[in-house]
N, C-alpha and C positions, 0 to 999 in steps of 0.2 A: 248789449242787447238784453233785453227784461227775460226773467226767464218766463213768461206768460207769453209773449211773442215766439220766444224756442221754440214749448210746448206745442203751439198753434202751427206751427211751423214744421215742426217732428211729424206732430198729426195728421198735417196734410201730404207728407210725400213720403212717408210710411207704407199706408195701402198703395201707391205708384208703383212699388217695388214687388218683383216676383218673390215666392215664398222663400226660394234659396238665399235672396238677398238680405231679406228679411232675417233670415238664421243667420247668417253672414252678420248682419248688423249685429243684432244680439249679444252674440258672442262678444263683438267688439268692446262691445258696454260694458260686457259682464267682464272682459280683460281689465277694463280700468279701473272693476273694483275691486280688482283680487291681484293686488300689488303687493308685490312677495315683502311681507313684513319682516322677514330674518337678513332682506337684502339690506346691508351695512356703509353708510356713505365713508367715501375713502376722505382721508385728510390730505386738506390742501397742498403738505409735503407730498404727499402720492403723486395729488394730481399733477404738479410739477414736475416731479420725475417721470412721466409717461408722457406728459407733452415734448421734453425736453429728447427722449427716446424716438417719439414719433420722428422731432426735427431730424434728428442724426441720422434715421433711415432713408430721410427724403433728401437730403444733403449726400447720401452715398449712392443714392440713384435708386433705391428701394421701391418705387412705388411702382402704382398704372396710372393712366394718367386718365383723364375721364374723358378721352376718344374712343382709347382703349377698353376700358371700361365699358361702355355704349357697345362698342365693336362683338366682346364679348357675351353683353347680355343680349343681343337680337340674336344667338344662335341659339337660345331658350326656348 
């Protein structure tokens, strides 16, 4: 999508929005531009070793399952 389209787009369903939402949005935006610079990508040996760690959890019966999960968050 063009970002002139976005723009027109943003524009139009911006004022739609109560003011809370609007600061709600904001915020949002302003998250995405303040991406923690000192955060450090792991190497692909890492990433390997914590997939391989996640398996072994899930294989010893470690997990919730996402009924459970669902079950859990509607008591929020």
């Amino acid at each position: 999508m063009a970002t002139s389209t976005i723009k027109k787009q943003f524009d139009n369903y911006l004022p739609l929005l109560y003011n809370k939402q609007q600061t709600l949005l904001l915020e949002m935006v302003k998250s995405f531009l303040n991406v923690d610079k000192e955060a450090k990508r792991i190497t692909k040996k890492q990433y390997n070793k914590e997939i391989d760690e996640a398996v072994e959890r899930i294989e010893k019966g470690n997990f919730v399952s996402h009924k459970d999960a669902l079950k859990e968050l509607s008591k929020w």
